[in-house]
C-alpha positions as CSV (number, residue, x, y, z in Angstrom):
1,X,0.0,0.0,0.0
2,X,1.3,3.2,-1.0
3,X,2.1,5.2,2.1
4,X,0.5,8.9,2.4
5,X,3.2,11.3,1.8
6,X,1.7,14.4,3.5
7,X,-1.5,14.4,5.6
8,X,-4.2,17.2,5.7
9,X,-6.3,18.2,8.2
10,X,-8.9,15.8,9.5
11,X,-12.0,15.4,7.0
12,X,-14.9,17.1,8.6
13,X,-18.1,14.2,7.8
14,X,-20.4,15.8,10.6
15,X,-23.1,17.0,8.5
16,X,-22.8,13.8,6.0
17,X,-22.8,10.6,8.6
18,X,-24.8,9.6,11.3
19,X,-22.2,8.8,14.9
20,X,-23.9,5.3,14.2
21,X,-22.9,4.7,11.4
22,X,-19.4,6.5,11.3
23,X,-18.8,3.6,14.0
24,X,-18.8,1.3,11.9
25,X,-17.1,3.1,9.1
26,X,-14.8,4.0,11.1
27,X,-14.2,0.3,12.1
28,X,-14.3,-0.8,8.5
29,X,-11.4,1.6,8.1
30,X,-9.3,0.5,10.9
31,X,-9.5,-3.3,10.2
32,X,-8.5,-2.7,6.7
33,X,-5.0,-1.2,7.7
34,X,-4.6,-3.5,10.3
35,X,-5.0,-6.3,7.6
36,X,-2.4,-4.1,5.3
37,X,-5.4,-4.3,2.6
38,X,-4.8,-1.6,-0.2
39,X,-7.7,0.6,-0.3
40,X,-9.4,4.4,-1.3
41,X,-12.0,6.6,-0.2
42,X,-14.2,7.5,-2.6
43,X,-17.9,8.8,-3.0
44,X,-19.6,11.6,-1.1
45,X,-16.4,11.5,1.3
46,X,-13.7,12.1,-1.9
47,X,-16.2,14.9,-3.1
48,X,-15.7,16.5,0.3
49,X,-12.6,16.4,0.6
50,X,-11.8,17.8,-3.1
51,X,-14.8,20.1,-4.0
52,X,-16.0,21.0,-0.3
53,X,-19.5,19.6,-0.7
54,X,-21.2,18.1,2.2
55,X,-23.9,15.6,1.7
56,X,-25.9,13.3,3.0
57,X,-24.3,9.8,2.4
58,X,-26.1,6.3,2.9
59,X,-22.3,4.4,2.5
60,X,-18.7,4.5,2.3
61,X,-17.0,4.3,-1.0
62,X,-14.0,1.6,-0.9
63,X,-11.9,1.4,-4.2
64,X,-9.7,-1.9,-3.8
65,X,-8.0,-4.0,-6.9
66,X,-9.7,-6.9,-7.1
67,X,-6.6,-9.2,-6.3
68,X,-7.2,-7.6,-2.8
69,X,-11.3,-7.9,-2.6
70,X,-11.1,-11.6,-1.1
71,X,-9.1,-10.6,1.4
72,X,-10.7,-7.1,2.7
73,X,-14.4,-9.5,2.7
74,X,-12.4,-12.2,4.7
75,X,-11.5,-9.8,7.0
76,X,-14.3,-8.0,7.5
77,X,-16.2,-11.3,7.9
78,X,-13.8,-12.4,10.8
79,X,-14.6,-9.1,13.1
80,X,-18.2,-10.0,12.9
81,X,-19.6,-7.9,9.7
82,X,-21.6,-9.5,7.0
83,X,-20.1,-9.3,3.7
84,X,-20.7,-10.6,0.0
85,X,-19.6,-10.1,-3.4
86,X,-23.2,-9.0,-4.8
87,X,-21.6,-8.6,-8.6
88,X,-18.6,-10.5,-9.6
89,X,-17.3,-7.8,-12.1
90,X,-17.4,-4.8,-10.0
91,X,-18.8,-4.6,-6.4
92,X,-18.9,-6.2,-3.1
93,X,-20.7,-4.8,0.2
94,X,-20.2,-4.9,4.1
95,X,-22.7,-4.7,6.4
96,X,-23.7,-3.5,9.8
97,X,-27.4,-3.4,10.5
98,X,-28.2,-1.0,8.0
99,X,-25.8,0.1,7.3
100,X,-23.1,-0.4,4.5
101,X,-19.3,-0.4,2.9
102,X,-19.5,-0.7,-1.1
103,X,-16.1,-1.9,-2.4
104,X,-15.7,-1.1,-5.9
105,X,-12.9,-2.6,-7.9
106,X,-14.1,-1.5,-11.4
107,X,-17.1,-0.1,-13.1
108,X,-20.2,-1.9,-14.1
109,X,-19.3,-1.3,-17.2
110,X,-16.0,-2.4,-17.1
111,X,-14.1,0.6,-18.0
112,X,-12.6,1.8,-15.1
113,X,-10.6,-1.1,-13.2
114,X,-8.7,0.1,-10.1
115,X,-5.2,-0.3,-10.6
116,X,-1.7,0.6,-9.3
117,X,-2.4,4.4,-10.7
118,X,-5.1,5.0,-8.3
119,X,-2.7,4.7,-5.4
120,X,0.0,6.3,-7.4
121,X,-1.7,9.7,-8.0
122,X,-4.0,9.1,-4.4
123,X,-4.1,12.4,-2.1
124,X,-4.5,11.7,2.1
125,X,-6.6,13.1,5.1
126,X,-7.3,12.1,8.0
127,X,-10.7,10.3,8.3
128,X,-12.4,9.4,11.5
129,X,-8.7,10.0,12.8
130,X,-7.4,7.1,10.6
131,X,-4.9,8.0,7.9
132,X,-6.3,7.2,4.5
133,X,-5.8,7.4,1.1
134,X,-8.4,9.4,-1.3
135,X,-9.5,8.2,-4.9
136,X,-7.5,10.4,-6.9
137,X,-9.7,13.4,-8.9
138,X,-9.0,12.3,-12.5
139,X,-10.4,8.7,-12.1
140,X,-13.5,9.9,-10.2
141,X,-13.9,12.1,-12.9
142,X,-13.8,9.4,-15.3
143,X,-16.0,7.0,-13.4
144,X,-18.9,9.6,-12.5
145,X,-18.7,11.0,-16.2
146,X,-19.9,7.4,-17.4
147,X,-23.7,7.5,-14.8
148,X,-26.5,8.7,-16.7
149,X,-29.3,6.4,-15.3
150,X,-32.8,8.1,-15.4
151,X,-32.3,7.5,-11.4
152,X,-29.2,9.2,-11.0
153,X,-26.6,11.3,-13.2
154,X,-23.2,11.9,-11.8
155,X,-22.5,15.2,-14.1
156,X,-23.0,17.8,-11.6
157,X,-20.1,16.0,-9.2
158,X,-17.8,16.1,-12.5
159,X,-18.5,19.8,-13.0
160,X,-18.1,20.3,-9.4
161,X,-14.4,18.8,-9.3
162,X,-13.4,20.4,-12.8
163,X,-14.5,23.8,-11.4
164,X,-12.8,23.2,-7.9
165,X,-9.5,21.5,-9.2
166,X,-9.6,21.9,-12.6
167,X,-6.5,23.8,-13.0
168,X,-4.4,21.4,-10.9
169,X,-5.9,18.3,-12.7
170,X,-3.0,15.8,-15.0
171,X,-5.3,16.6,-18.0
172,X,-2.8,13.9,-20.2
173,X,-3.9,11.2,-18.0
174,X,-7.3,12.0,-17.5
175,X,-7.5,12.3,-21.3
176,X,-5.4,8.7,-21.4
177,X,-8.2,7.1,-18.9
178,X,-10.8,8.0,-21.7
179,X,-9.3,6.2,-24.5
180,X,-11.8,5.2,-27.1
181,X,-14.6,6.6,-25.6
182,X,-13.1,10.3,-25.2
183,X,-16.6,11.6,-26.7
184,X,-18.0,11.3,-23.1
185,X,-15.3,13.5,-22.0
186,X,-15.9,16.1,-24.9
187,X,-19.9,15.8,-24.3
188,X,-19.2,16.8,-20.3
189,X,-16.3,19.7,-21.1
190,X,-18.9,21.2,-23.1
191,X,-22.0,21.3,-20.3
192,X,-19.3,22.3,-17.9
193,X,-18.8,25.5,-20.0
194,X,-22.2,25.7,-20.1
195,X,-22.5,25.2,-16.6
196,X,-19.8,27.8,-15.4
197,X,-19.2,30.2,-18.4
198,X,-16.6,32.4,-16.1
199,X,-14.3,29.2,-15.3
200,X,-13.9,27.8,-18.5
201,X,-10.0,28.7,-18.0
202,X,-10.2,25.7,-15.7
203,X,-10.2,23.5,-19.3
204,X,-7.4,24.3,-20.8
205,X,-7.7,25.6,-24.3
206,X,-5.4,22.9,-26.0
207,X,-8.1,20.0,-24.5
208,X,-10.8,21.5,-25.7
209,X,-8.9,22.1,-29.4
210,X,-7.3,18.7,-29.2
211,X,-10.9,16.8,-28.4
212,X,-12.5,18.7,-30.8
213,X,-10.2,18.4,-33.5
214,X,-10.9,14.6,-33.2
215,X,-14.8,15.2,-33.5
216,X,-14.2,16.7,-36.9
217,X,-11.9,14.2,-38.1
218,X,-14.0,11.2,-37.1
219,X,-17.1,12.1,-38.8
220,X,-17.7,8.7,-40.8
221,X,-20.1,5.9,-39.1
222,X,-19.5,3.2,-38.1
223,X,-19.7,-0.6,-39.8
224,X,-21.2,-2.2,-36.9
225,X,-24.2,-1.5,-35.1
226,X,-23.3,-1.2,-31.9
227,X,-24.9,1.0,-29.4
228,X,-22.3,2.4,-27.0
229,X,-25.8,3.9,-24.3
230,X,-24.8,0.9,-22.3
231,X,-21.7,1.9,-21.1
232,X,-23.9,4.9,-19.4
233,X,-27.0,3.2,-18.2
234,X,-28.0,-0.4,-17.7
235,X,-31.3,0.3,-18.5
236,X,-32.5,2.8,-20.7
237,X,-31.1,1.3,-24.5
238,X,-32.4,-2.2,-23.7
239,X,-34.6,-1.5,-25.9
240,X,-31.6,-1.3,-28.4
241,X,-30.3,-4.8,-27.5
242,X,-33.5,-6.7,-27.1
243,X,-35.6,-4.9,-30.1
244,X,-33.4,-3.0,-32.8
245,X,-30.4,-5.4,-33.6
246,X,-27.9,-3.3,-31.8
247,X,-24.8,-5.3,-30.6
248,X,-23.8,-4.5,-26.3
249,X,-20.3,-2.1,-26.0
250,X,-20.0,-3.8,-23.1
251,X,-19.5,-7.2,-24.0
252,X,-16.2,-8.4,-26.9
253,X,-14.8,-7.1,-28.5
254,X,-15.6,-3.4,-27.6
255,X,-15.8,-4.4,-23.9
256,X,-14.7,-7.1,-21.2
257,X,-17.7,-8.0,-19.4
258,X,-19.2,-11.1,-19.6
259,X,-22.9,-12.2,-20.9
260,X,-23.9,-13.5,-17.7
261,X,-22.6,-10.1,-15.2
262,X,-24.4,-8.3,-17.4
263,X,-27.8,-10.3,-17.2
264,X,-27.2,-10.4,-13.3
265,X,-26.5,-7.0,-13.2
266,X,-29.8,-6.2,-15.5
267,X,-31.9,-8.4,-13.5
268,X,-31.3,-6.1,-10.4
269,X,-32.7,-3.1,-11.7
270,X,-35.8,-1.9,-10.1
271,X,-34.9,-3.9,-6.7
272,X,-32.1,-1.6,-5.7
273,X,-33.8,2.0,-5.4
């Protein structure tokens, strides 16, 4: 686990967690490090700590490689906390009465493993007084740009992060972390401006002209029928898979998850809201 260089003051959560459930956050937390089992912060407590909004949160956000989410259940498990991996190809959960830990190793959708970068570029505070590291601001960025459910869309916490750190961000990695589907970036940039027409300085000029020099140049369809809505909500272009012949981004070759996550994971809609 990569070892917080410099520390910042404790994280203020009093307005975002019940005491009864930041007890057993907190506890989550602390048998983690004992266990020496690489993990993040994420969520509501990441978006505090880099854009200064408090909210209401019903979880904590764990971000773990998956090499390391057998062991952080295992653990949790042996100090008396229920714990499951509810979707193989992205998510497990902890429990304590009613409350819960997600740990999130990747994105439903596949495209946003957690890997050795995460903790590379990772910021620190002090959480609950334990030392912890923090989901680094470019790959929430990425993740949270790819939720567009009818339920829930994540684009006011990505305008909320370019505006607050948007000058500091490593715009060639977050770029990098796009890859293929750098459209989704491009599509947000463009609200964001919308969104906050006297911090569009926050984007630099040569991301903009880079991303939308691509746009131009890449004007041509497609061969294939594939419908790429997928990769931003489970739900709403089924009708695109099971009616009009178009092909899932999310399964090979455009994507890595498998047939059967992604009828578990469709067969779940409805009974988690």
């Amino acid at each position: 686990m990569v070892q917080p260089q410099r520390t910042h003051a404790p994280l203020s959560t009093r307005r975002m967690v019940r005491p009864i459930a930041r007890q057993f956050y907190e506890d989550t937390l602390r048998t983690l490090t004992r266990a020496r089992v690489p993990f993040l912060v994420g969520g509501a407590i990441a978006l505090k700590h880099f854009a200064g909004i408090a909210r209401d949160t019903k979880d904590l956000d764990v971000f773990l490689k998956k090499a390391d989410l057998e062991r952080a259940m295992t653990v949790l498990s042996d100090v008396g906390f229920e714990a499951e991996v509810l979707y193989p190809h992205w998510l497990g959960k902890a429990w304590s009465g009613p409350h819960f830990v997600d740990f999130i190793f990747d994105s439903a959708n596949g495209l946003c493993p957690v890997d050795d970068a995460w903790f590379e570029h990772a910021d620190t505070c002090m959480l609950w007084n334990v030392p912890v590291l923090v989901s680094p601001v470019e790959e929430m960025i990425v993740s949270k740009c790819f939720v567009m459910e009818r339920e829930r869309f994540d684009g006011a916490d990505v305008y909320h992060l370019l505006e607050a750190c948007g000058p500091t961000l490593d715009w060639d990695r977050l770029v990098r972390r796009f890859g293929e589907n750098w459209r989704v970036l491009l599509g947000h940039l463009v609200f964001f401006s919308f969104v906050y027409p006297q911090k569009r300085h926050c984007v630099p000029t040569r991301v903009m002209d880079e991303l939308l020099q691509r746009a131009r140049a890449e004007q041509r369809p497609e061969d294939v029928e594939v419908c790429r809505g997928t990769l931003l909500s489970r739900e709403q272009y089924l009708v695109d898979l099971r009616e009009r012949g178009y092909a899932d981004a999310r399964t090979a070759p455009w994507g890595v998850v498998s047939e059967d996550d992604i009828q578990r994971w469709t067969e779940a809609i409805g009974h988690e809201r």
